[in-house]
Every structure is written in C-alpha cells, then in structure tokens.
C-alpha positions in Angstrom: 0.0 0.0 0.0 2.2 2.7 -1.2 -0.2 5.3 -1.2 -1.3 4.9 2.8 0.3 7.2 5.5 -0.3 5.6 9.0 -1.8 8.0 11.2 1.1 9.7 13.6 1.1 10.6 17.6 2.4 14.0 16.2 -1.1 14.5 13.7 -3.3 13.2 17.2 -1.0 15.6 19.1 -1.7 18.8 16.8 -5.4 18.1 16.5 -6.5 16.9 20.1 -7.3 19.9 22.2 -6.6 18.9 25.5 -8.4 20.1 28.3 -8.3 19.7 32.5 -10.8 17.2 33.7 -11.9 16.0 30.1 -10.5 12.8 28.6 -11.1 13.2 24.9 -11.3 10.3 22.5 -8.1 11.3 20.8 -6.4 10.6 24.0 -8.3 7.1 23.6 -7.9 6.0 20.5 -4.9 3.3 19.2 -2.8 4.1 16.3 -0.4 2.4 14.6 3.5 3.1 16.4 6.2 4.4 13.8 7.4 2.2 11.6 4.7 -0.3 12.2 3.6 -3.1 9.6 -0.2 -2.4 9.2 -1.3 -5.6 8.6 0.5 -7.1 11.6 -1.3 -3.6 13.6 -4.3 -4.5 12.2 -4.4 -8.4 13.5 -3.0 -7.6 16.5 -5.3 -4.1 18.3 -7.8 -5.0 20.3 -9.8 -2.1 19.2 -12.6 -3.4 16.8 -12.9 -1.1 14.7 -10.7 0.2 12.2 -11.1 3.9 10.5 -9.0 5.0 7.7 -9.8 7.7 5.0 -9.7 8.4 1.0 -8.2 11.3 0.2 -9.5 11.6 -3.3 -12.0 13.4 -5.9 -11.1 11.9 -8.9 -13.7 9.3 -8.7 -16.1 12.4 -8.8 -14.1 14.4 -11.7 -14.7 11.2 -14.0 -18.4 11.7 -13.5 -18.2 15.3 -13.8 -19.2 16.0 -10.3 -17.7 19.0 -8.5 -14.4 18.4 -7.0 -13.5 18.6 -3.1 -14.1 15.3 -1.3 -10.8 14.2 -0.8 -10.4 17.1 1.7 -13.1 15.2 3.9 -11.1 13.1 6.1 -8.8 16.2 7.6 -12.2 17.7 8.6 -13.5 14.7 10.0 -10.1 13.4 12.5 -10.3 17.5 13.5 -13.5 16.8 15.0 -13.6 13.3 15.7 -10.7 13.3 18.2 -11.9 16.2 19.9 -15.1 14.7 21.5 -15.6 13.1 24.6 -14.5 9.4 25.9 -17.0 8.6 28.0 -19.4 5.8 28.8 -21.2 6.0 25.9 -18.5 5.5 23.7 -14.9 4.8 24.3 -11.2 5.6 22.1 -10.3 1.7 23.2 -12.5 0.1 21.0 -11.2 2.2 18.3 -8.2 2.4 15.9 -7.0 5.3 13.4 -5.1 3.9 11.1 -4.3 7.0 8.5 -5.5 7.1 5.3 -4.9 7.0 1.5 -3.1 10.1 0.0 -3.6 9.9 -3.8 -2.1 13.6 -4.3 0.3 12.3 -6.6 -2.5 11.0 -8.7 -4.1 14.3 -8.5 -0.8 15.6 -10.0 -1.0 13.5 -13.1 -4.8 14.0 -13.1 -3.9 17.9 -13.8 -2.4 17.4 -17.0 -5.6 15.1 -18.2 -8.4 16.7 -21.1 -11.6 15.1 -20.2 -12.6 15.5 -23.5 -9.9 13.5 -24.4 -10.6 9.9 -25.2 -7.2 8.9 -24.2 -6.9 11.4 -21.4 -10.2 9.9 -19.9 -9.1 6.4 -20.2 -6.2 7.2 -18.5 -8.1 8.8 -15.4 -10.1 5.9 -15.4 -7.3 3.9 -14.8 -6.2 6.0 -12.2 -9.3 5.0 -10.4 -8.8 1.4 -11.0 -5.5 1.4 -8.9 -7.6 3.2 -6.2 -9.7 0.6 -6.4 -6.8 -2.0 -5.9 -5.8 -0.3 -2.8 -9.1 0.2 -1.3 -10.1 -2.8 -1.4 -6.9 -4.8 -0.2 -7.1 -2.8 2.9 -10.8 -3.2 3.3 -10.1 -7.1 2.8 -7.6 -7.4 5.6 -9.6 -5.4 8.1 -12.4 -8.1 7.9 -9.7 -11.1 7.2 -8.6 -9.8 11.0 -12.6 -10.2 11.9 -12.4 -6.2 12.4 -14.8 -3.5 11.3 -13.7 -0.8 8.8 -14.8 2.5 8.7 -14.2 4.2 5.8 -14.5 8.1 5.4 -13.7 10.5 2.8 -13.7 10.2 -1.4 -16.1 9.9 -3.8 -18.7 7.1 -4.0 -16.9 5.4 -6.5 -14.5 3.6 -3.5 -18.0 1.6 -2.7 -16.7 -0.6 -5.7 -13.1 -1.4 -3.3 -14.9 -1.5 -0.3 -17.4 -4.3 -1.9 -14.7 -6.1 -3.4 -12.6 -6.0 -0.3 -15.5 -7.6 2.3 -15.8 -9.9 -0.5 -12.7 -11.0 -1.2 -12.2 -11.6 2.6 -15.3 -13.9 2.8 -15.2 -15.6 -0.4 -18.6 -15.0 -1.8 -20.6 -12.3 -3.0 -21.7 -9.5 -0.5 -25.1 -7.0 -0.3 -25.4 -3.2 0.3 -27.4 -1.1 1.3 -27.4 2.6 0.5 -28.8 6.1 1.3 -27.8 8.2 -1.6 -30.0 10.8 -4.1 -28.7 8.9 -6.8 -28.2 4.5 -7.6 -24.7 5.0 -9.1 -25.7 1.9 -11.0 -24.6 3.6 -14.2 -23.2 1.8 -17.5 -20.1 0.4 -17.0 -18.2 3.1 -18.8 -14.5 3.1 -17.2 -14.7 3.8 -13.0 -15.8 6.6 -11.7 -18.2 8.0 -8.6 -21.7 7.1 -10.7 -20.7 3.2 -11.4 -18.8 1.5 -8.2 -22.2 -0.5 -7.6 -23.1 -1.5 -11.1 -19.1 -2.4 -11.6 -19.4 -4.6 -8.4 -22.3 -6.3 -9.6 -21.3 -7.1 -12.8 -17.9 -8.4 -11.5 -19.7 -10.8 -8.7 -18.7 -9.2 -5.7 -22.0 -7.8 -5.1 -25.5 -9.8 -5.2 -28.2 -7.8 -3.8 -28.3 -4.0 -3.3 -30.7 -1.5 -2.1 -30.8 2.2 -2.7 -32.5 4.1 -0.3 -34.1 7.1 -0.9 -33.2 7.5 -4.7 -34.3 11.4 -5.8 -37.0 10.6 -9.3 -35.6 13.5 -10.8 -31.9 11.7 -11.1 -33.8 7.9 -12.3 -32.9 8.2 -15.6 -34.5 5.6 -18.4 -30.6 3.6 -18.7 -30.0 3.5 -15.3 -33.8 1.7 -14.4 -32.8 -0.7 -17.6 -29.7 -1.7 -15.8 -31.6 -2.7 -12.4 -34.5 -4.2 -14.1 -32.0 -6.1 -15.9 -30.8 -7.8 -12.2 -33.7 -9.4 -11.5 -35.2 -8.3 -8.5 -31.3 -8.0 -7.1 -30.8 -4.4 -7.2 -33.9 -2.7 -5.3 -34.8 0.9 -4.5 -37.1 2.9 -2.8 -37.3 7.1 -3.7 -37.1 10.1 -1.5 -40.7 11.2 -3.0 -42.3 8.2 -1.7 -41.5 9.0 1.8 -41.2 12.2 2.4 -43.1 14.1 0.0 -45.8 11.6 -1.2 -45.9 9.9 2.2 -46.7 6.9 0.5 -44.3 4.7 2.4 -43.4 4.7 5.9 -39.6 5.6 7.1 -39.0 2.7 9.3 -41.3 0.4 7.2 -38.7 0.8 4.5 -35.7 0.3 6.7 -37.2 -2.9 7.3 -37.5 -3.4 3.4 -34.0 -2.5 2.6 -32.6 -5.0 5.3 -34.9 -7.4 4.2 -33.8 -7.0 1.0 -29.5 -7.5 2.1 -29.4 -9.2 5.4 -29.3 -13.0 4.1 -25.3 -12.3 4.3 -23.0 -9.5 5.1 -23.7 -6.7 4.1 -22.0 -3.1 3.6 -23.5 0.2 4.6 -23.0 3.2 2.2 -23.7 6.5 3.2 -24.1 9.7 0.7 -23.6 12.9 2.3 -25.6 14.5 -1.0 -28.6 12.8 0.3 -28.6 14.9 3.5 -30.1 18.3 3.2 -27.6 21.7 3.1 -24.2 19.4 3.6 -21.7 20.8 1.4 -21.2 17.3 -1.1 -19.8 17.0 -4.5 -24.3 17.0 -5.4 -25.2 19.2 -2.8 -29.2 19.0 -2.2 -32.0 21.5 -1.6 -34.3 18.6 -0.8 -33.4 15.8 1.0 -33.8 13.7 4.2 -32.5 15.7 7.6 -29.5 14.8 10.0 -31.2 12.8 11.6 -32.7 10.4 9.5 -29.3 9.8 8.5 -28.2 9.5 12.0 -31.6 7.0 12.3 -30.8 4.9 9.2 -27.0 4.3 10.3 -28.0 3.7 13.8 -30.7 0.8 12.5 -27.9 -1.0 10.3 -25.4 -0.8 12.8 -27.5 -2.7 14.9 -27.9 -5.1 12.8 -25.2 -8.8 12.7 -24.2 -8.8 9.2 -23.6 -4.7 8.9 -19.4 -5.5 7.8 -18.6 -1.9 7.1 -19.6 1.7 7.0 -18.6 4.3 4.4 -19.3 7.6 4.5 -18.2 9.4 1.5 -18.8 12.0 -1.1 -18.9 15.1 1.7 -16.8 18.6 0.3 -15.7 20.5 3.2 -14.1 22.7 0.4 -17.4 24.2 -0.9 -18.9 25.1 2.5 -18.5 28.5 3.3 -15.7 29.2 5.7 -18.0 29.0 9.2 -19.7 26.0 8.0 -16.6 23.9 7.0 -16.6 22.2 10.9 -20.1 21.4 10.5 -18.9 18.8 7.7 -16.7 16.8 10.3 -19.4 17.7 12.9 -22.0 15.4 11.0 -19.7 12.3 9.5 -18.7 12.0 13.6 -22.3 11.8 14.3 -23.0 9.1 11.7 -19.6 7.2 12.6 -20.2 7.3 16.3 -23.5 6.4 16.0 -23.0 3.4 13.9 -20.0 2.9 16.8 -22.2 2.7 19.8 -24.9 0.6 17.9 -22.3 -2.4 16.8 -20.8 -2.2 20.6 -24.4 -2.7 21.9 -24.9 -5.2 19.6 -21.5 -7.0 20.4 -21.7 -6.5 24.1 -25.1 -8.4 23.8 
C-alpha cells in the first residue's frame, strides 16, 4: 500500500485539544506506532474497529461532479478526536489507522483533457489502482474479523470496499445505501456514478438497495440496468416517503434490510442525500440529520452490517463557518454506527 500514511502521535498531538478534567477520544484511540507493519497492527489491536480515510476526488471528476471530497477526512479526525471518551463511547474500541493520499495521482490528473478519449481512459485507470488499494485494505480489516470504517472520497471507493469484504469472505456481498442517486450507471470506465453497477457485474455484489433515490436523477438507462438484475438491485425514492408519504420511514428500513441481510452486508452512506451538507451533489431537498443518524443507527444494529462508508462530503465548498459542521455530521454518523455495533457485540 504505497499510497497509505499511517496516522502519527504528532497528527493526534496537533489536532486533540486537550483540556483539564476531560478525557477526549483522541487521548483514547490506538494508532499504529512508527514504523509499524499495518497488517500485523491491524491483527493484532484489540480495538474493533478500524477507521481509515480516502483522500480523493477523482472518482467524482470522472463523473463530472464537483471536486473537493478528498479534503473530507482532515475535517473529520479535526473533529472526531476532539469529542468526549465517555461511557457511551470509548477511544479503546477504536483504531486510526491514516489514510490513502492519492495527491500524486491528483498531480497526473492535472495534466488530463476530459474531452480526451485517451486522457479519460487514462483517469479511469487511475481510479482502478484506487480501487486495488481500497479494497486490499478493506479485505484485511475483515480477514482480522475487524470493522472498517471508511470516510472521505467519492462514492466510487463503494466498488473497493465491496470487493474488499468480498474477497475476505469468499462470496458475493449485499449493500445497502442512502444516496439521491443509484450509481448503478453503464459500465463506462470507474468513476463515482458506477462502483455499484461495476461490483455487480464483477460478482462481488449480489443484492443492493438504494434508499431514498431522488426521481428527478432515475434516468430511463439506469432503471434498464436494475430491471436487468432481476429483482437484485432494489430501491425505494425520496418522494415516496417524504413528499408523497406513501411509504413509511421505518417500514422501509425494514425493506432494505430485508432486501440485504441473508449475508454481510455493507453500509453506504451519501452525504448529497442529507439536506444543506456541502457534497460533490449538494441537495436543496433531502432527508434531515437525523434520519441519516436513524438509518445508520438501524444497520449498525444489525449482525451482518461488515462496514460503513461515509463518502462524497466537500468540506471545500462550505463557506468558511460551515466547514466544521462537515466533520461535525460524518462524527455523528460514525459514532453512532460505533455505539450501535458495541451494543450489539456487548449483547
């Protein structure tokens, strides 16, 4: 994994504020010491789960999405190590291993003419080795019987993470996730609107359910390619819920698990579904906080949740007194998923 940095005691050191009579969960939390093989960290912490970031945006430049998500992780550790360790949820049971830095991808990236034929192959490409990486690390974090929790990038590392759990198990996996869009698209080269329909179509993913899908975004191709699965690939819309009120909330959380729990299963999280959160498809319209904090709670809870990945968030287009609010809400969804697998385990 040439591209991961581990994170350092110096990074916790410069982002923990430390304060008299608080414990915060940076002062908690494991991390890799220097010069430390990761695998043999990873097999070997007894903090169950694992959180590492994707410092990337050119899954979203290949589906001409507005850049900025690979600035997401930064925001989120700034925040993340700042709240409290407490009895509701405690830095032992938690590792920060670092995260992928792809800059020198970016680099190459800047020299690259969408328009290009050529050019655009070659970003693809680019994306395939993030894929590679991703999904070796995701593999060995469940290979170790660990959780990973993967923040930051665009949604088209859904394709590693899917590969990785199923790699690791040796079968095809489900997913479930809340997202304004399927990113079932055709299978064009990789890039933030196909890591789904790639998975399928390479047999690491059976059944998938989008939740919350926005009508506007269901184009005629993209309903082709999941009527073409067979009643694998199912979906529910935003308008149905909360607009039409045809279907209930929790009703449909019971649908969607329905739908992915006869085996492990991956939980996907789009920040553009989430109302005002500066994403690469920032929404007018979309389900609150804390539906999103309700949906990830739900799966967490659930056995054969494997993963969470939160992804596709741009600190970098929030205006300047919003930015903390980005890390503010991927620590919500990440703690919450947290303290519903600990219940769950400690049951």
């Amino acid at each position: 994994m040439s591209y991961f940095s581990t994170f350092t005691p110096a990074k916790l050191n410069k982002q923990t504020k430390f304060r008299n009579s608080e414990i915060k969960l940076g002062e908690r939390t494991a991390l890799p010491k220097d010069n430390e093989n990761i695998e043999q960290f990873i097999a070997t912490t007894d903090a169950v789960f694992i959180v590492f970031g994707i410092e990337e945006d050119l899954g979203v430049i290949a589906n001409n999405g507005i850049p900025g998500t690979n600035k997401a992780w930064e925001i989120f550790t700034q925040t993340f190590l700042n709240i409290q360790n407490n009895n509701y949820l405690k830095g032992k049971n938690i590792a920060l291993l670092g995260s992928f830095d792809f800059s020198e991808l970016v680099a190459n990236y800047n020299n690259t003419n969408l328009k290009d034929a050529d050019s655009l192959h070659n970003l693809y490409e680019m994306i395939a080795l993030i894929d590679k990486e991703v999904s070796y690390l995701v593999s060995k974090i469940i290979e170790a019987k660990k959780i990973p929790i993967i923040i930051g990038g665009g949604h088209n590392n859904a394709y590693g993470n899917i590969k990785g759990l199923s790699l690791a198990l040796g079968k095809s996996v489900n997913a479930v996730n809340f997202d304004a869009h399927t990113d079932f698209r055709n299978l064009e080269g990789r890039h933030s609107g196909n890591g789904f329909s790639y998975a399928y179509d390479h047999c690491f993913l059976k059944k998938y359910f989008i939740f919350g899908a926005h009508e506007n975004y269901l184009s005629k191709s993209i309903l082709k390619n999941i009527e073409a699965t067979q009643g694998n690939v199912m979906f529910n819309t935003y308008e149905e819920i909360m607009v039409r009120e045809e279907k209930s909330f929790k009703k449909e959380l019971l649908t969607a698990l329905n739908h992915v729990n006869n085996t492990s299963f991956g939980v996907e999280v789009d920040m553009d579904a989430i109302v005002g959160i500066p994403a690469s498809a920032q929404t007018p319209s979309g389900f609150s906080m804390e539906k999103a904090r309700q949906f990830v709670h739900f799966f967490g809870s659930q056995k054969n949740a494997a993963y969470l990945h939160i992804c596709e968030a741009a600190p970098a287009l929030a205006q300047p007194n919003q930015v903390g609010q980005v890390g503010k809400a991927i620590t919500y969804l990440v703690t919450d998923f947290i303290k519903a697998k600990i219940e769950l385990l400690d049951n």
